[in-house]
KOLMIGU-425024 format. One record per residue (C-alpha): x, y negated, z negated. Coordinates in steps of 0.5 Angstrom, whole numbers, plus 500, padded with zeros to 3 digits. Example, Ala and Ser with C-alpha at 12.3 -4.5 7.8 and 13.67 -1.06 7.14 Angstrom:
REM KOLMIGU-425024
525509484 527502486 
//
This chain:
REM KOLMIGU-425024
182484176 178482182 175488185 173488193 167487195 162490199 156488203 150486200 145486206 147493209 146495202 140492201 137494208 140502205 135503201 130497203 129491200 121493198 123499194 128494190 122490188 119494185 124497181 126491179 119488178 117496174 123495169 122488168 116489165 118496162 123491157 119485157 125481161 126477167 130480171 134479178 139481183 144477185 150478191 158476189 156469191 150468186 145468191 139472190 137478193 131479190 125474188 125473180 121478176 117474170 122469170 124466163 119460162 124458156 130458161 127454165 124448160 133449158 135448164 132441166 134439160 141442160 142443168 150442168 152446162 147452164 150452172 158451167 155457163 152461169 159459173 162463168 159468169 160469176 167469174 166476169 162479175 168479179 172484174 165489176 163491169 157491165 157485160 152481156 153474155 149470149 148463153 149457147 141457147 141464144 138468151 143475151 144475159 146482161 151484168 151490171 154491178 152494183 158499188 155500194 161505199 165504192 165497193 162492188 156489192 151486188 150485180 143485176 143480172 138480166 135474161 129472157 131476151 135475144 137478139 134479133 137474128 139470134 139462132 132460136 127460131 121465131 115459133 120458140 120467141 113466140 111459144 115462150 114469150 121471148 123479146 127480141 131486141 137489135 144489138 143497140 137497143 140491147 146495149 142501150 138498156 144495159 147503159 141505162 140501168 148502169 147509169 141507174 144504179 151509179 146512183 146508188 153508189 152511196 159513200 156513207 163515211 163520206 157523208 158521215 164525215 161532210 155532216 160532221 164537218 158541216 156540224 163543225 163548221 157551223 156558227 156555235 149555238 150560243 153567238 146565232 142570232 134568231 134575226 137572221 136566217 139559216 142561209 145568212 147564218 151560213 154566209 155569215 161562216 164563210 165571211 168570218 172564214 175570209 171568203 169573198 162574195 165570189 168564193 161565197 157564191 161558188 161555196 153556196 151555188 148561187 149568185 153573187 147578186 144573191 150574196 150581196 144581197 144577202 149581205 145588205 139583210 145581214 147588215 140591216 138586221 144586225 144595225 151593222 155597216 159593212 162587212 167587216 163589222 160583221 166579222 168583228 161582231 161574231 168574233 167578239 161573240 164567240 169570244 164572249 163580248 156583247 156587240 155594244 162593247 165592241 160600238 163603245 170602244 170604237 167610240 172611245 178610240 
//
């Protein structure tokens, strides 16, 4: 099943083409291999690193049956899943894709490696500077560069949104109180929203020691006693009373 495709220039100007060179030169040379990256239509996004002296002397002579054989695998791209492929010459070509705002955008492709016990004579591995790796390993770095570039896999409307919502969510700049920090801003939030030291520790990812904590600095700073005068006095602030106010009808009932 054809996957949909996203667009390989936004994700190339996402996380800059520079910056994908020369991971992609770094783990060429890391594993002995040529390595290249590709977009949906088998153009190249990126120059060839250590590009396979051996692949290209075939191709001369064989140009027709390796643009069949590369034309095949274009088609397996487009299922939008990690493979290898070992062409009629003994070269093990690896796939993994490349999503982009959950959408398949591009795929790396590797060459200029073989098997241990592949048909091209040991004189040509040599000759050709060809690496040979068992099967395992083979998969292994196809798994790692997979894992890789998963994440890259960046949702940017998921992230507009959050960002958003965080935005959103945040205590209105005319009720923060300079005496307490960003964090005890953010705790502050979720005990106006009703959450419990538990849910806050969960929301924040921290402990609910440091919660209480926090709480007690909160209470100090602000002269306060317990936490529901906390929520009480930034709802008076939000709704425009002054925390004396709130101290003075409390007084007076």
């Amino acid at each position: 099943m054809k996957k949909k495709t996203g667009s390989a220039d936004q994700w190339i100007q996402f996380i800059g083409k520079d910056k994908l060179q020369t991971f992609q030169d770094n783990f060429a040379r890391a594993y002995g291999v040529s390595m290249i990256f590709l977009d949906m239509d088998g153009n190249p996004l990126t120059v060839g690193s250590q590009n396979s002296l051996f692949c290209f002397t075939i191709q001369k002579e064989h140009a027709v049956r390796c643009q069949e054989n590369f034309q095949m695998d274009m088609d397996t791209m487009q299922k939008g899943e990690s493979f290898i492929h070992v062409c009629p010459f003994g070269i093990a070509c690896l796939y993994v894709p490349v999503y982009f705002n959950n959408r398949l955008t591009a795929f790396a492709g590797i060459g200029g490696l073989t098997y241990e016990n592949s048909t091209i004579p040991e004189n040509l591995k040599q000759r050709f500077h060809i690496t040979s790796y068992n099967k395992e390993t083979t998969w292994n770095i196809l798994m790692l560069l997979e894992s890789m570039l998963r994440l890259l896999n960046v949702n940017c409307t998921v992230s507009q949104k959050d960002a958003a919502q965080k935005q959103e969510d945040a205590l209105p700049v005319n009720v923060r109180d300079e005496r307490i920090s960003r964090r005890e801003q953010e705790i502050v939030q979720l005990l106006c929203k009703g959450y419990t030291n538990k849910q806050i520790a969960r929301q924040l990812f921290i402990s609910e020691t440091t919660v209480k904590t926090h709480i007690s600095n909160i209470l100090a700073k602000l002269n306060l006693h317990d936490r529901m005068q906390i929520v009480v006095y930034y709802y008076n602030k939000i709704n425009g009373a002054e925390a004396s106010d709130t101290n003075n009808n409390e007084e007076t009932d």
